[in-house]
C-alpha positions in Angstrom: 130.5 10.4 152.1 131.1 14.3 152.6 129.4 17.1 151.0 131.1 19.7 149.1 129.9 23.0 150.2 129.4 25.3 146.9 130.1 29.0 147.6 127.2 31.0 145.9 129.3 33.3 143.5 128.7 36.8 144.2 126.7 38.9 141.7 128.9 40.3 138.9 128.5 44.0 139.4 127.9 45.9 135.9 128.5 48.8 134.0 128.2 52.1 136.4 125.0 54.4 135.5 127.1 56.8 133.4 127.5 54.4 130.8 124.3 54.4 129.8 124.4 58.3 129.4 125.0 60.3 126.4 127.1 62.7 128.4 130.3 62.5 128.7 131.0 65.7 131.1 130.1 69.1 132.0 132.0 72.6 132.6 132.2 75.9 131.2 128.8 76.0 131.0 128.7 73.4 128.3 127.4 70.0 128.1 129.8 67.8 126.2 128.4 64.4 124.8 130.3 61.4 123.8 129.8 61.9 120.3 131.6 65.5 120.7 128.5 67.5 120.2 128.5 70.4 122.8 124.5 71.4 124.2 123.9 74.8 126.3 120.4 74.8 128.3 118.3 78.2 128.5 115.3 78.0 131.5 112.9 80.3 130.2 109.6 81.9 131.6 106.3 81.5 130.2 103.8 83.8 128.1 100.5 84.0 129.3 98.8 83.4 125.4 95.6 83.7 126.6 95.8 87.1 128.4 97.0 88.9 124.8 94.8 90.7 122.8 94.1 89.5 119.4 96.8 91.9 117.9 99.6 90.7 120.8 98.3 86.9 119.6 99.1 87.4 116.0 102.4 89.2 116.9 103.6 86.3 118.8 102.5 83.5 116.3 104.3 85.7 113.7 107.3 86.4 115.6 107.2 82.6 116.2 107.2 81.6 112.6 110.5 83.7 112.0 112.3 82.4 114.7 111.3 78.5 113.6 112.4 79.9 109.7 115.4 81.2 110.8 117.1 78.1 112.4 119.8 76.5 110.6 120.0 73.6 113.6 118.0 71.2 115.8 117.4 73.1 118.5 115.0 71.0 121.3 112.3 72.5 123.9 111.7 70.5 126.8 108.7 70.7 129.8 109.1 69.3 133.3 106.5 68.8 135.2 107.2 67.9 139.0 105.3 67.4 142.1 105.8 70.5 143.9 107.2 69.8 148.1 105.6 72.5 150.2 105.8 70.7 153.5 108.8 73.1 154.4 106.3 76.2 153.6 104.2 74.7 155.6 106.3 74.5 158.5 107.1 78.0 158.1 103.7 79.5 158.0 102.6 77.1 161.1 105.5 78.9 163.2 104.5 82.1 162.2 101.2 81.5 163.3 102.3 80.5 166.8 104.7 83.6 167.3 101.8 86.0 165.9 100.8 88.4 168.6 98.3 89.7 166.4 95.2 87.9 166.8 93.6 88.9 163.7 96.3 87.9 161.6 96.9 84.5 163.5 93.3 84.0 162.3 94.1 84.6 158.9 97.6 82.1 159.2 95.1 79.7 160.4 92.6 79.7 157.6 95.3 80.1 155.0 96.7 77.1 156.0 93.3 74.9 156.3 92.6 76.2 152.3 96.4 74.7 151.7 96.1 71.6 152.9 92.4 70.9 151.2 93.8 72.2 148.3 96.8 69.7 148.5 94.3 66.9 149.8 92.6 67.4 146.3 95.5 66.6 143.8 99.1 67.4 143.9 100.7 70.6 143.3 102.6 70.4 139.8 105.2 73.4 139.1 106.5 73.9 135.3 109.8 74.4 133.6 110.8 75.2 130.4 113.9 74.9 128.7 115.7 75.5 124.7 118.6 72.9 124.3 120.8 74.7 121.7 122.9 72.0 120.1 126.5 72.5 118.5 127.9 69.5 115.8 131.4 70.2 114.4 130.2 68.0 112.1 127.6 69.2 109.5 125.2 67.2 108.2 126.0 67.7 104.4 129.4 65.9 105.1 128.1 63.1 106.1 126.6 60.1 103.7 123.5 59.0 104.2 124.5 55.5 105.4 126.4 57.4 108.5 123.4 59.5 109.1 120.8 56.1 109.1 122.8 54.3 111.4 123.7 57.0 114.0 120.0 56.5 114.5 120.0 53.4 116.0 123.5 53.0 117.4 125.0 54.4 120.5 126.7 57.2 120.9 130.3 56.5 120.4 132.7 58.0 122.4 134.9 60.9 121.6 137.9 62.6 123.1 137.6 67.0 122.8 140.9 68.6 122.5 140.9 71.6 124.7 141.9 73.7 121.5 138.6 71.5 120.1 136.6 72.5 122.8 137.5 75.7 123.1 136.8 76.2 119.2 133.5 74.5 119.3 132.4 76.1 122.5 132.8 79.5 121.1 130.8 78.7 118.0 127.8 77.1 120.6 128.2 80.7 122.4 127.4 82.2 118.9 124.4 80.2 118.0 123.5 80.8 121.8 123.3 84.3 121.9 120.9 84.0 118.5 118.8 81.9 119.9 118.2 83.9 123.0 117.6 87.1 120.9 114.9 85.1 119.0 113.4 83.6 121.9 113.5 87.5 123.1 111.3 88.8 120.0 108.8 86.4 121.5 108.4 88.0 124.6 110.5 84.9 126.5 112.9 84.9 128.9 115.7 83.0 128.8 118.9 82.4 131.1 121.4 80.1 130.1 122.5 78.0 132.9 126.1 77.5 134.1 128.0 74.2 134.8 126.2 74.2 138.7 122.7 74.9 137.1 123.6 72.3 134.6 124.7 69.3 136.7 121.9 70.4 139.0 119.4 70.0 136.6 120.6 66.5 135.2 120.6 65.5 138.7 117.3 66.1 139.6 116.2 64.9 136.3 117.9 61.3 136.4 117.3 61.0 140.1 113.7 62.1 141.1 113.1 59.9 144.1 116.1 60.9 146.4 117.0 64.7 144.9 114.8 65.8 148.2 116.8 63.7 150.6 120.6 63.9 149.0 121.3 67.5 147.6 123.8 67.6 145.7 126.9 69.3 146.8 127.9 72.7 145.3 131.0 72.7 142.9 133.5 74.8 144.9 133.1 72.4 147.8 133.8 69.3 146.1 136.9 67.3 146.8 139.0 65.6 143.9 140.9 63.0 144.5 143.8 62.4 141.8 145.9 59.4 141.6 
């Protein structure tokens, strides 16, 4: 009696990554999700609070208060904290202290480098982000019934297909609402930049794929190559 070999069956592969994403794509320094709600992304600096004087404190609280009044949309403030690499700084400074001819500044390369690494032997280095996600809907909120605003809750983002004349229409109301937000965040002492479609792919790559940003950089958007069918 002869046995039947059984082939294992190969794994089905699923869904791609993107799938699981609420974005649909990026350019013109917009980020278009599948719903057909457009985002822009400021980075903005910091305020040092705690260096103000008591009359700079209340002015910034105040100023504050208007600009939270004075939105008309969800707007959404996001901090990343990530483990700041060095070890190419490092490498830097430990060639500089070998071609120093200057003895007393080799010495000073030297012990620079010894309070680095007990200071990075202590905890990791953690650098800080900020960033305003202004957010665009065509459609308002008041046209919608409630049982449409309970469920888009807890369903997925269904997909929708932007018109370039759609695009182009809502784009240049999210430019509007942009440029107020930046003057408010401005009244507040805070700079802001808006990023452009490289910034903006950057950024969602670095944020979705942590562990191999450092090895795999991500190519720049002049230099990559479409293929069309």
């Amino acid at each position: 009696m002869s046995k039947t070999e059984t082939k294992p069956k190969k794994a089905k592969a699923g869904p791609p990554t993107s799938s699981y994403l609420d974005i649909a794509e990026i350019h013109d320094n917009c980020v278009v999700m599948k719903d057909g709600t457009l985002r822009s992304v400021f980075l903005c600096s910091s305020v040092n609070f705690a260096l103000k004087s008591e009359d700079e404190q209340n002015a910034t609280i105040q100023a504050y208060i208007n600009f939270l009044n004075s939105l008309d949309s969800p707007l959404q403030i996001v901090i990343q904290s990530r483990k700041l690499n060095i070890d190419k700084y490092l490498t830097n400074l430990e060639a500089l202290q070998k071609q120093q001819t200057n003895e007393l500044l080799r010495v000073q390369i030297t012990e620079y480098l010894a309070y680095i690494r007990e200071l990075i032997s202590l905890g990791d280095i953690m650098t800080k982000r900020f960033y305003v996600v202004v957010t665009y809907d065509h459609r308002s909120d008041k046209r919608r019934s409630f049982f449409r605003r309970f469920t888009s809750i807890f369903s997925a983002a269904y997909s929708v297909k932007l018109s370039r004349t759609d695009f182009n229409r809502y784009a240049e109301a999210l430019d509007r609402r942009t440029g107020y937000i930046q003057s408010g965040l401005s009244s507040m002492g805070v700079k802001a930049v808006r990023l452009d479609t490289q910034s903006l792919i950057e950024l969602y790559y670095t944020t979705y794929n942590p562990e191999i940003r450092e090895q795999q950089k991500l190519v720049e958007l002049d230099k990559l190559q479409v293929e069309t069918n």
